[in-house]
Z-matrix of the N, CA and C atoms (Angstrom, degrees):
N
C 1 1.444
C 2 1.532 1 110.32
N 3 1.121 2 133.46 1 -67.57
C 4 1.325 3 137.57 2 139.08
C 5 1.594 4 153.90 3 -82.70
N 6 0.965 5 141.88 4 113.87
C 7 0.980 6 140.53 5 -129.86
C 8 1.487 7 107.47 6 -157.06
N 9 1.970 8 106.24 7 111.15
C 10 1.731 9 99.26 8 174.89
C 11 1.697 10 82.76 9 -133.42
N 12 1.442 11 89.32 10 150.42
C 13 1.688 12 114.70 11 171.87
C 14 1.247 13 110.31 12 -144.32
N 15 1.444 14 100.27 13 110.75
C 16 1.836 15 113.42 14 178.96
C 17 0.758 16 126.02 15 42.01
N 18 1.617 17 115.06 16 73.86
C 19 1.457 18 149.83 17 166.25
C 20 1.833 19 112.64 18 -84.31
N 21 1.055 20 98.38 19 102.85
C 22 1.541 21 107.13 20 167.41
C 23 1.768 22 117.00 21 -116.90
N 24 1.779 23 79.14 22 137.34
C 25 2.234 24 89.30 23 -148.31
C 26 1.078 25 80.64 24 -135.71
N 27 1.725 26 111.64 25 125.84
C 28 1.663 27 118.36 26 -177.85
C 29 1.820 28 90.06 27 -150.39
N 30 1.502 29 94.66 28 142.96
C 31 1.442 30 131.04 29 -175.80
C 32 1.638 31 100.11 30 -84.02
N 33 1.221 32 121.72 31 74.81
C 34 1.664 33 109.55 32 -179.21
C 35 1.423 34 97.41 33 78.58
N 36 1.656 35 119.53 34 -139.75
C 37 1.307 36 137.07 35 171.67
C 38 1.206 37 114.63 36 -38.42
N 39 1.647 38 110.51 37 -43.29
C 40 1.862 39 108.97 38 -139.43
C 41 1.659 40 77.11 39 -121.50
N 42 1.664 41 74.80 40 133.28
C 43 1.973 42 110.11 41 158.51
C 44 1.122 43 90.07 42 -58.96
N 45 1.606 44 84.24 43 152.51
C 46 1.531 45 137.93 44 152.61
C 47 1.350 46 143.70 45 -73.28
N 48 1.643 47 78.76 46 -79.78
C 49 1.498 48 135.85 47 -169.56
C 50 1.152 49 104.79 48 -145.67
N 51 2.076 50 94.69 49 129.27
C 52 1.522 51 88.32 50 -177.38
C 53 1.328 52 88.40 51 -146.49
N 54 1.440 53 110.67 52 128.76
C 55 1.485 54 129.20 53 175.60
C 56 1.459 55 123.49 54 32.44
N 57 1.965 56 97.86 55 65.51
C 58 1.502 57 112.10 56 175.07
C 59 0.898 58 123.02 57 -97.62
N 60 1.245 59 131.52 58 132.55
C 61 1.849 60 156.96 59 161.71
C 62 1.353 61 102.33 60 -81.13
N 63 1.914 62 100.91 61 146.48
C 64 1.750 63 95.83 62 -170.95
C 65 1.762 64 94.73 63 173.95
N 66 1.181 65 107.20 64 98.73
C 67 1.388 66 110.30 65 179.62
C 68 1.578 67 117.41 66 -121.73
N 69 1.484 68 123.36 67 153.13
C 70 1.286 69 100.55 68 -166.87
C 71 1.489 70 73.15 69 -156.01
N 72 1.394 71 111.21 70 157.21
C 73 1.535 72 135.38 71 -131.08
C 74 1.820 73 96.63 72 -133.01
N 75 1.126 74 144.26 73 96.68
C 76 1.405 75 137.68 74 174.28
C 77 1.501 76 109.28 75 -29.40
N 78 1.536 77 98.07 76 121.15
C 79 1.670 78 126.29 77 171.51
C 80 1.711 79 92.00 78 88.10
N 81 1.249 80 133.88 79 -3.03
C 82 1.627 81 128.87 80 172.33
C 83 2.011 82 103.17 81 -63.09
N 84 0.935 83 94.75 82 151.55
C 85 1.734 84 102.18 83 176.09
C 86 1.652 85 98.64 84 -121.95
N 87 1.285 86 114.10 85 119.72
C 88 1.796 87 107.82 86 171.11
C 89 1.645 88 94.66 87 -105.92
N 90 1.793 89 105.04 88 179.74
C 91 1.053 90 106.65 89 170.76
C 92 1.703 91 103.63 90 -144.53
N 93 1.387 92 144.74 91 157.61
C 94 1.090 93 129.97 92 -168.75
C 95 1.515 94 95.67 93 -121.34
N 96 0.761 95 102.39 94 130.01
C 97 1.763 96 114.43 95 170.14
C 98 1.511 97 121.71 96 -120.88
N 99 1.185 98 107.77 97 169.14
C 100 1.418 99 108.38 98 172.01
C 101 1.575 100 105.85 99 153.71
N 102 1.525 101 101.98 100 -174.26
C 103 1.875 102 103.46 101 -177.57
C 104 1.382 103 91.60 102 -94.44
N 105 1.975 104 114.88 103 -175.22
C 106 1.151 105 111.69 104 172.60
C 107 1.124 106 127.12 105 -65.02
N 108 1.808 107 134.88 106 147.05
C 109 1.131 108 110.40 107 164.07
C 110 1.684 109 112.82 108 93.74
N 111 1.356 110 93.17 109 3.86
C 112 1.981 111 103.17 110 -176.69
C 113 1.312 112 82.86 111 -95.75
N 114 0.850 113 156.63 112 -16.25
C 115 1.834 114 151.78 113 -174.91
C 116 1.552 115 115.99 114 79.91
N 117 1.125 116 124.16 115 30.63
C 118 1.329 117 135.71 116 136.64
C 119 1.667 118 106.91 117 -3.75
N 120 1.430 119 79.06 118 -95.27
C 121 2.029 120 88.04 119 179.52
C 122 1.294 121 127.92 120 -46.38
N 123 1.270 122 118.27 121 -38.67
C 124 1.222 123 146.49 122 172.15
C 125 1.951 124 101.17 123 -39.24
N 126 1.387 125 97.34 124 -71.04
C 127 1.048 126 144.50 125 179.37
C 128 1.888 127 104.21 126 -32.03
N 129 1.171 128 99.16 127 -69.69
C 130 1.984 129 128.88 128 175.16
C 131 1.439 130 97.84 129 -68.03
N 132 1.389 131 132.84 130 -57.96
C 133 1.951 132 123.94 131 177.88
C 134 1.644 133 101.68 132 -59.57
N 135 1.163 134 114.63 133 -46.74
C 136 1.763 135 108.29 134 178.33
C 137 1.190 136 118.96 135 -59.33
N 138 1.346 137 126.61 136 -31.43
C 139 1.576 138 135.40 137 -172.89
C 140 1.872 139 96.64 138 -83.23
N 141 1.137 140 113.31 139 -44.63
C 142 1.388 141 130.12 140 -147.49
C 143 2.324 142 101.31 141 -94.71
N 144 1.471 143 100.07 142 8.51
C 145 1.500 144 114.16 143 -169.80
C 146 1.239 145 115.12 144 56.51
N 147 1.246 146 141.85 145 22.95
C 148 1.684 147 136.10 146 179.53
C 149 1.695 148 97.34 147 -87.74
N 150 1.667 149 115.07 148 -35.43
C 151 1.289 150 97.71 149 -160.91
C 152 2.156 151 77.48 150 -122.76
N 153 1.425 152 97.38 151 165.12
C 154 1.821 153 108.42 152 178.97
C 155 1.703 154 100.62 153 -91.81
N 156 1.487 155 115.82 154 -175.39
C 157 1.226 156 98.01 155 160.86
C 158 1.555 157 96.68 156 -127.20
N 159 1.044 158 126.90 157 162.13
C 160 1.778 159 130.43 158 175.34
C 161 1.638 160 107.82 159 -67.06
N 162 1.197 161 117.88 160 -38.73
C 163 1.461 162 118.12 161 173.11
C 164 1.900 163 100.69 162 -156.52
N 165 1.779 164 106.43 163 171.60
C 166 1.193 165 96.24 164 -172.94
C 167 1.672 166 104.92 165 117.18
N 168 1.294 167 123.27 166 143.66
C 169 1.266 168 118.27 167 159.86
C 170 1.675 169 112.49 168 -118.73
N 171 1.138 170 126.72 169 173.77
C 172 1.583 171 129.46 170 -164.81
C 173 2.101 172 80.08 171 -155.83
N 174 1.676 173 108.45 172 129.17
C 175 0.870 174 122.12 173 -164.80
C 176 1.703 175 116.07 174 -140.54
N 177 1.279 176 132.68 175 89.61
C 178 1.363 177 135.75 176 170.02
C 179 0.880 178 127.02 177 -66.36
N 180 1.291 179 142.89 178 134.23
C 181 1.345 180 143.23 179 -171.83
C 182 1.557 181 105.14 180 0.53
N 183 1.431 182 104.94 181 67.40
C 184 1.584 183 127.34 182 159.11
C 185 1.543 184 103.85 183 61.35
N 186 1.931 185 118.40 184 17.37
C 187 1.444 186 92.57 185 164.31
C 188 1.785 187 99.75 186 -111.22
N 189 1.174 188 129.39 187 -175.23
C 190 1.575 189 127.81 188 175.82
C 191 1.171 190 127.32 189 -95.07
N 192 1.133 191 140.21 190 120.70
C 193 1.808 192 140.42 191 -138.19
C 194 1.191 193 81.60 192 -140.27
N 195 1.075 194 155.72 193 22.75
C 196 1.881 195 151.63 194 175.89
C 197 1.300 196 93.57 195 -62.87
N 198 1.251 197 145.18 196 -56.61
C 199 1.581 198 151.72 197 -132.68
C 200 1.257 199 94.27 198 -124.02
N 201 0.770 200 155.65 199 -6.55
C 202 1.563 201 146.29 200 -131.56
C 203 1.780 202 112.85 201 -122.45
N 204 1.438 203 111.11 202 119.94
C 205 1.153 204 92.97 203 -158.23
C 206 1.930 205 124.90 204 -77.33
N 207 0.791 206 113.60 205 -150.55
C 208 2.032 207 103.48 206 -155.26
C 209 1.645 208 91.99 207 -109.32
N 210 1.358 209 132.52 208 10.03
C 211 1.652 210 135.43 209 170.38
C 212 1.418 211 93.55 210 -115.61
């Protein structure tokens, strides 16, 4: 159902996200964790089109949402 492979998400200069894998399976529930500042959020605006990724594709029910804007 969803599907990102090596997504790298940087603020200006400075990484984010660096070369994440992340698949999730119809009716699966994930949860994202981490400390502050692990890019969580980062993470959810890139998936969600607010933020792009520098490389990487992000994939919805097998079409490509990488570029695509967040409306």
């Amino acid at each position: 159902m969803l599907d990102v492979r090596g997504i790298d998400v940087a603020y200006g200069g400075i990484r984010a996200v660096r070369q994440l894998n992340l698949h999730v399976n119809p009716g699966e529930l994930v949860a994202l964790i981490g400390a502050n500042g692990a890019g969580k959020s980062t993470i959810l605006k890139t998936i969600s089109g607010l933020m792009h990724p520098r490389s990487g594709s992000i994939k919805f029910m097998d079409k490509e949402i990488s570029h695509m804007d967040a409306h």
